[in-house]
N, C-alpha and C positions, 0 to 999 in steps of 0.2 A: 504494500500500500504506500503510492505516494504523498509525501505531506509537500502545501504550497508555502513559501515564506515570498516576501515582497518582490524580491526578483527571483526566485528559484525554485524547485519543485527538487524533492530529494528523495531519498530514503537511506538514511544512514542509520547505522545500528552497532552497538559494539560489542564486545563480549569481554565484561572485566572479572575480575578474580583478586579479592583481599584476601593473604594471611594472615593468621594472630602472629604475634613475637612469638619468636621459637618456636611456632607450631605449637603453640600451647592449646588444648583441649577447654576455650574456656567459653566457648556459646554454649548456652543451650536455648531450651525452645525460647523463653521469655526475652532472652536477649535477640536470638535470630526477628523473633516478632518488631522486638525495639527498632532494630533495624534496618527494617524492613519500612517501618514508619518513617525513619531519619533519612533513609535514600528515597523515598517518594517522597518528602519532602522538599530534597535539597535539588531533586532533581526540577522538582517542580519550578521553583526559587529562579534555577538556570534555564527554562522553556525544555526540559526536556522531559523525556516517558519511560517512566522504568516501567516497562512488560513485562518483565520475570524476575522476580529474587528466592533464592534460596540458596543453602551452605551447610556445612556440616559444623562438628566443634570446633575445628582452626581453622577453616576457609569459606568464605562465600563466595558467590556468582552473583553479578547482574547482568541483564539484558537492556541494555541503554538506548534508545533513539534521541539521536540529538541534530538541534539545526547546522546547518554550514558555519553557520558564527561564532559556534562554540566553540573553542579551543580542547580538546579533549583532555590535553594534561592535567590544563587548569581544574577541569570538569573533576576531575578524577583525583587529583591533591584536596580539594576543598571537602568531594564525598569523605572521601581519608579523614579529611582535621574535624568535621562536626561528628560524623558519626564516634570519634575516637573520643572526641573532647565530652561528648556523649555520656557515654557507653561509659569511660572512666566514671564521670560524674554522678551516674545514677548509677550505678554499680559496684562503689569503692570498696566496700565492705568484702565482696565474692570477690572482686579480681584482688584483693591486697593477700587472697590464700595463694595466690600463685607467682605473684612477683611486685616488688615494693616499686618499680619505676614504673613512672604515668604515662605507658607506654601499650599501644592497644595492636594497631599493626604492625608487620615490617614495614621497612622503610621502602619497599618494593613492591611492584603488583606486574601483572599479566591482563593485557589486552589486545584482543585480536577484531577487528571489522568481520562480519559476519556475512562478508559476499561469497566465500567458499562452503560453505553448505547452508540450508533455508533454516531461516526463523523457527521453524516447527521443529527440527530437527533441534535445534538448541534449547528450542523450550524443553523438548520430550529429556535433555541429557539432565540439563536446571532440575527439571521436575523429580527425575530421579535419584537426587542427591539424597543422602542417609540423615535425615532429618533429627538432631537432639531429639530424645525421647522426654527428657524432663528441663 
């Protein structure tokens, strides 16, 4: 599906991927949920459309559509600092059992454009990630 912006017509889509620090095992459901609320919002903030999130205990997925205008870095540093600054914040208590610095992801992620296989296909992969039971 294309979207129109002022002069353009597009359809961009990304595929990103947060770690915890160290691969640490510290989502669970309530946090995946939190989330999952802070990147539809943050995306919303920037004009864009999170279609799919979900992730296990040390890594998420989104599914991003974003306009031409967006710089994706930037899109993708800012998802990182609120959700982190977040997620610390409403969290302290549970994350301070697994490590005393105010530190939520690496300092790295994985993103790939989603022209090499269809949207459906990445949702159906999204959708089957091993979801926090508690």
């Amino acid at each position: 599906m294309y979207q129109k912006g002022f002069r353009s017509v597009y359809s961009l889509t990304a595929h990103i991927v947060f770690v915890t620090k160290y691969r640490r095992k510290v989502i669970n459901k309530e946090i995946l949920e939190k989330l999952a609320q802070i990147f539809t919002s943050t995306c919303n903030k920037w004009e864009c459309n999170l279609k799919q999130f979900n992730g296990e205990s040390d890594h998420v997925h989104l599914l991003v559509s974003y306009p031409p205008h967006v710089q994706l870095s930037k899109l993708i540093a800012n998802l990182k600092t609120v959700s982190s600054r977040l997620i610390r914040r409403d969290y302290s208590e549970y994350l301070s059992k697994f490590d005393k610095k105010p530190v939520f992801w690496t300092g790295s992620y994985f993103v790939a454009s989603c022209g090499g296989v269809t949207i459906e296909q990445l949702k159906r992969y999204v959708e089957q990630q091993s979801s926090p039971e508690n």
